[in-house]
C-alpha positions as CSV (number, residue, x, y, z in Angstrom):
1,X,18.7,-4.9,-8.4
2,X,19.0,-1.3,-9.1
3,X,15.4,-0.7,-10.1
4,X,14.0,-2.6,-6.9
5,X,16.1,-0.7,-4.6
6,X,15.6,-0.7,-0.8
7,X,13.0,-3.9,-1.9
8,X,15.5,-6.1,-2.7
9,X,18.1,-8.9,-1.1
10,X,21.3,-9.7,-3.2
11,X,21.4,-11.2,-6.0
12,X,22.2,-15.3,-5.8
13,X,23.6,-16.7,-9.2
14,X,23.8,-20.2,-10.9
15,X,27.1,-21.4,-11.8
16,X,28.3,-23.9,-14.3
17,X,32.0,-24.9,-14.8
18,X,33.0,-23.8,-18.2
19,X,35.2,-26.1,-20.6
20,X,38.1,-23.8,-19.5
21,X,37.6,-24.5,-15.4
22,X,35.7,-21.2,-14.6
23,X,32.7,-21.1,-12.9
24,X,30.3,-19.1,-15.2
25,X,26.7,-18.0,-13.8
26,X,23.8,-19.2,-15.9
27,X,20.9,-17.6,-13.9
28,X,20.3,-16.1,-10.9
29,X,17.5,-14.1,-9.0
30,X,17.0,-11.5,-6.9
31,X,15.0,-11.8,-3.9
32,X,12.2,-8.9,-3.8
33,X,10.4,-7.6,-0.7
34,X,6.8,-7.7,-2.1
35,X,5.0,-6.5,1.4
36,X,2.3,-4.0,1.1
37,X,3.4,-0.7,3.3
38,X,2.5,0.6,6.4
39,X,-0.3,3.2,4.4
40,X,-1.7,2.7,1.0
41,X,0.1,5.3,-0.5
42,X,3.1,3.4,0.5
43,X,2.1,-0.1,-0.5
44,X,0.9,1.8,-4.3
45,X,5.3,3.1,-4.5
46,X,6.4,-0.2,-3.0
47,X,3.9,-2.0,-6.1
48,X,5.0,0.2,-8.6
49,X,9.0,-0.3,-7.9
50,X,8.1,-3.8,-7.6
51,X,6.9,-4.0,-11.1
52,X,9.8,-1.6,-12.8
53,X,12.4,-4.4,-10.6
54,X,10.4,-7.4,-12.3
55,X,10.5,-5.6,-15.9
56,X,13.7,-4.1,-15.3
57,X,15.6,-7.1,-17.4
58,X,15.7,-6.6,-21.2
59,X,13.9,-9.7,-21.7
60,X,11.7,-10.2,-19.0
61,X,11.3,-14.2,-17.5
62,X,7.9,-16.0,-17.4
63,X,8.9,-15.4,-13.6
64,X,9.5,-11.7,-14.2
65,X,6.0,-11.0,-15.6
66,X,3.9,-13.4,-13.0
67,X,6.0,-10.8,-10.0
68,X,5.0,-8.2,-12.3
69,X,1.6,-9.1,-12.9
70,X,1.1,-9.3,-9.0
71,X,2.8,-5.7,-8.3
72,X,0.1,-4.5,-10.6
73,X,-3.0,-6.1,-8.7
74,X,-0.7,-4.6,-5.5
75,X,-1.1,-1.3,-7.2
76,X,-4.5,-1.3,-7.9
77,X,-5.6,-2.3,-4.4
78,X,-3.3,0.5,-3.0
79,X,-5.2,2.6,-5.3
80,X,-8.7,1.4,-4.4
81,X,-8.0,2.1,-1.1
82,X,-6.8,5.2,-1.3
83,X,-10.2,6.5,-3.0
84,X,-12.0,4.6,-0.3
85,X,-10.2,6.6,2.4
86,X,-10.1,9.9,0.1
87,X,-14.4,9.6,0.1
88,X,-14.3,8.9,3.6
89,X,-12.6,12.1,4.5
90,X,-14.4,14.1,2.0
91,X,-17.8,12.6,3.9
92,X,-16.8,13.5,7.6
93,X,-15.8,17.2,5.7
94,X,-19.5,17.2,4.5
95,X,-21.0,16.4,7.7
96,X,-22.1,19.4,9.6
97,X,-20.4,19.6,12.8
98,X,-21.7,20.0,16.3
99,X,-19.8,22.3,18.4
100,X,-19.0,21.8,22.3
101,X,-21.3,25.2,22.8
102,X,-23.5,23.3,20.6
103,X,-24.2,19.9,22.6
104,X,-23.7,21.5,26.3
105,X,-27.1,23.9,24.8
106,X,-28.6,20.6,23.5
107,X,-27.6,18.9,27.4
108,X,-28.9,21.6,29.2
109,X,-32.1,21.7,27.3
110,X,-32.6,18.1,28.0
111,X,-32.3,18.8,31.6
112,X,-34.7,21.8,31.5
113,X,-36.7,19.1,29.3
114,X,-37.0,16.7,32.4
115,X,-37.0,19.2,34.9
116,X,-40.1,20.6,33.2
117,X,-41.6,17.0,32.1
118,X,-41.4,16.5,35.9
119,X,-43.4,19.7,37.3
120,X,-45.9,19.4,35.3
């Protein structure tokens, strides 16, 4: 529980009755929030505390590595779409922009345009 902190529900145990009377867990599980994030960079922390929870045990269930297994596709969409949005913004950097001066010239000039166009 400790490793899937803040992603994580309590912990719900198996008993058996032992030959003495007690009620002995078994098994158990913990329940994990596996929901992306509100950003990619969040849904990438979220994937890779989701995997540390599912390997956290010293001998890791089947279960255990499929929830680990799907934390690491979660991290390498997170991933993908943080270069996506990281080429994005380096592409709007590289564009040249226009400034207000800029398109009220390019306005007036297509008025004059007109105006002209019309006279003559």
């Amino acid at each position: 529980m400790a490793a899937g902190a803040g992603l994580t529900s309590g912990a719900t145990f198996t008993y058996q009755r032992g030959p003495d009377g007690g009620n002995y867990a078994v098994g158990g599980e913990v329940r994990i929030n596996s929901s992306g994030g509100r950003t990619p960079e969040v849904a990438l922390r979220n994937a890779r505390q989701i995997k540390a929870a599912a390997l956290a045990p010293a001998d890791p269930s089947g279960q255990d590595r499929a929830v680990a297994a799907l934390a690491t596709g979660m991290e390498q969409e997170a991933m993908a779409q943080i270069a996506q949005l990281k080429t994005e913004a380096a592409n709007d950097q590289a564009r040249p922009k226009t400034s207000a001066l800029a398109r009220a010239y390019g306005a007036m000039d297509d008025r004059v345009g007109k105006l002209l166009n019309s006279y003559a």
